[in-house]
C-alpha positions in Angstrom: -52.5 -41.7 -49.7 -53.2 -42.6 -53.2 -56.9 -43.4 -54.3 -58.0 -45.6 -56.6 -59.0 -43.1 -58.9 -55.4 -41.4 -58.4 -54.1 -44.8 -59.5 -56.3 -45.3 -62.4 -55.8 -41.9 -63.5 -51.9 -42.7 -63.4 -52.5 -45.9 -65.3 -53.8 -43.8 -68.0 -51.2 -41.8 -68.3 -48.5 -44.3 -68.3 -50.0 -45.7 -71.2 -50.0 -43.0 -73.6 -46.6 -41.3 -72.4 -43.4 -41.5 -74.2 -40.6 -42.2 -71.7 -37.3 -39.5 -72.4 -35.5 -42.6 -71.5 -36.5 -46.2 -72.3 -36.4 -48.2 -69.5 -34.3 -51.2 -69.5 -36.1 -54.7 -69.2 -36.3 -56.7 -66.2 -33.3 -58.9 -65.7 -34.8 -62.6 -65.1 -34.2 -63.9 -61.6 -32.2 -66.2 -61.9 -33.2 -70.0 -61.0 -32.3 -71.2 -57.5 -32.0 -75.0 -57.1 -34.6 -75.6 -53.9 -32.1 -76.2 -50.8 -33.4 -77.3 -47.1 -33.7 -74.1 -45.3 -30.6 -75.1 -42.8 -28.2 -75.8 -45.6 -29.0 -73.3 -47.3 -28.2 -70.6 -44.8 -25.1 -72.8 -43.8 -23.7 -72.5 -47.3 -24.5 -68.9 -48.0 -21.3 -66.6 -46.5 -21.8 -63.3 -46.1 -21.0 -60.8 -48.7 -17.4 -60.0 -48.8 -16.9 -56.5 -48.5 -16.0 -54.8 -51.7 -11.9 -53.7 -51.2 -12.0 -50.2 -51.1 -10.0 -48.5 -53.8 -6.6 -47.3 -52.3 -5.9 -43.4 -52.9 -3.1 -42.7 -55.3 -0.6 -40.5 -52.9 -1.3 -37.1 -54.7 2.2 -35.9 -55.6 4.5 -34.0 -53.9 5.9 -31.1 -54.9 9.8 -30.9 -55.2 10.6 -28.8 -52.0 11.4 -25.3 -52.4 14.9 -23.8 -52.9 14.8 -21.9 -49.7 14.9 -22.6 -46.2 12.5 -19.4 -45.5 8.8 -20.1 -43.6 6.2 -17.8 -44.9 6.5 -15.8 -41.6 10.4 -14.9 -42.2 9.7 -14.3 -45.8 7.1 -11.7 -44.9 9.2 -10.2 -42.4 12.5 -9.8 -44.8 10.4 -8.5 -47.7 9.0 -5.6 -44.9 12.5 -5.1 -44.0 11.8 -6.4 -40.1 14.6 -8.8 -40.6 18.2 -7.8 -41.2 20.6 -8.1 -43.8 23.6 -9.2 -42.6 25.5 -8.5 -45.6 24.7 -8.0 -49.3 26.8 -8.8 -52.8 26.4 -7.2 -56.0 27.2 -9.3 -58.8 26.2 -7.1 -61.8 28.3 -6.6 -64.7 31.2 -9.7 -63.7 31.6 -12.7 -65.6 30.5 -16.1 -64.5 34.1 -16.9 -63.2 34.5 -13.8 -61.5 30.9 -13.5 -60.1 31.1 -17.4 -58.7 34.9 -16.5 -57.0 33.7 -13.2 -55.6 30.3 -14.9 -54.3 32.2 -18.0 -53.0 34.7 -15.8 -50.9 31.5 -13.6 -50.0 29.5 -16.5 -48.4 32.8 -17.6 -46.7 33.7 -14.4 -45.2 29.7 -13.6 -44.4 29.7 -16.9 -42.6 32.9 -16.7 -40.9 31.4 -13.0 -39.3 28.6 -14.5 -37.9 26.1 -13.7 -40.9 22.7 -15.4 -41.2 20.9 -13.8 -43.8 22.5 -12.2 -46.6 21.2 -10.5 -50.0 22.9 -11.6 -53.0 21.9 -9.2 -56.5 22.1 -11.0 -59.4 20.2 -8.6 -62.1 17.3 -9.8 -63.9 18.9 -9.9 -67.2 18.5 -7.4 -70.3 15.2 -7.2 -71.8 16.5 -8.0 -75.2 19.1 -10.5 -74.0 19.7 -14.3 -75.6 18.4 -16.2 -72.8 15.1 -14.6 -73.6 15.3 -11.5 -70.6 16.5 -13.7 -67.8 19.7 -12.9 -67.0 23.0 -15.5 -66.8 23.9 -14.9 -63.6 20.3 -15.3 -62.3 20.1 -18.8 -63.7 23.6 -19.6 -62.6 23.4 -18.6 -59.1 20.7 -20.8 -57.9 22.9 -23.8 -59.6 25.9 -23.0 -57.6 24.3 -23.5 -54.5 23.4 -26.8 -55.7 27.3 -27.6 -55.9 29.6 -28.6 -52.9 31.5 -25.4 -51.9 28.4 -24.0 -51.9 26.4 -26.8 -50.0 28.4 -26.1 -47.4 27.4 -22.6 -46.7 24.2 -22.8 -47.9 21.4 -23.9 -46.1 18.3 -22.4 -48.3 16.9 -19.0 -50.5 14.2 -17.7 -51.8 13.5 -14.4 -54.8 13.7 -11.7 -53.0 10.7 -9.4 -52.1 10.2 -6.3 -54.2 12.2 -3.8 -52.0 15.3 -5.8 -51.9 15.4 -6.0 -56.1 12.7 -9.0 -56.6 13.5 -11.8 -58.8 16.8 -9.8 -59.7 18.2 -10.6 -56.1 17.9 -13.5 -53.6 18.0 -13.9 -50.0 20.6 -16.7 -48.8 20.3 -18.0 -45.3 23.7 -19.6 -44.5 24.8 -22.5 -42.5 25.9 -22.4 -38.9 29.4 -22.6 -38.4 30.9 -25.7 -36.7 33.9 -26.0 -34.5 35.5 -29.0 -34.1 33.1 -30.4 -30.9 30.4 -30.6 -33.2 28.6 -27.1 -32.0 27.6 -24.2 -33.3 29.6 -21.0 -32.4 
């Protein structure tokens, strides 16, 4: 509880302080017309409720090239997933490396293959494209195109032992027969 002499004490101090921040005056209340009581509470509505403000959807990030889960990721990067089949496309020519990786995929597929390693390079140090290599720029477009839509269902870099961002991993489509099933 606060005394009188607490009060009159605080009083004094009020007066001779300097407030850090000036306070802002008193906003006048402002004049109400005198109402009978009844219409009065008739004609006041209740507040409307402020609308609350609606969340901008953060945005989503373009989904990744591959169709690998963390889990399998982890698991071909140990080497506790195999390899079904692997391509190196070092030293060939755009041309020749998309024919040779086009009839790869085909065959791979065609064998049963579900997970195959594809070695692009990383591309010469001192190179034009600044280091990273043609064919690892080009491969990840190709799959992008029909032909390869079609055998292609995802990939991802892959891990360290299998050559790192010189190499991907290329899960391929199941192959259809003509009822509509997989073999």
């Amino acid at each position: 509880m606060i005394t009188e002499e607490d009060r009159q004490l605080w009083d004094q101090v009020r007066r001779t302080a300097t407030p850090l921040r000036p306070e802002p005056p008193p906003e006048p209340a402002p004049a109400v017309p005198a109402e009978p009581p009844a219409r009065a509470a008739a004609a006041q509505k209740p507040p409307a409720a402020a609308p609350k403000p609606v969340a901008k959807p953060k945005p989503v990030a373009p989904p990744p090239p591959g169709g690998f889960d963390r889990k399998t990721m982890a698991r071909l990067s140990r080497g506790a997933v195999a390899i079904d089949a692997r391509i190196d496309l070092h030293g060939m020519t755009q041309d020749a490396a998309h024919r040779r990786l086009l009839g790869f995929l085909e065959a791979a597929r065609g064998e049963g293959a579900k997970i195959v390693l594809v070695i692009t390079g990383k591309g010469a140090p001192d190179a034009v494209d600044g280091g990273r290599g043609v064919l690892r720029r080009a491969v990840p477009e190709w799959f992008r195109s029909p032909p390869f839509r079609l055998l292609v269902s995802g990939y991802e870099n892959a891990g360290r032992r299998h050559g790192g961002d010189g190499a991907l991993y290329v899960r391929l489509r199941r192959k259809r027969v003509s009822g509509g099933s997989a073999e």
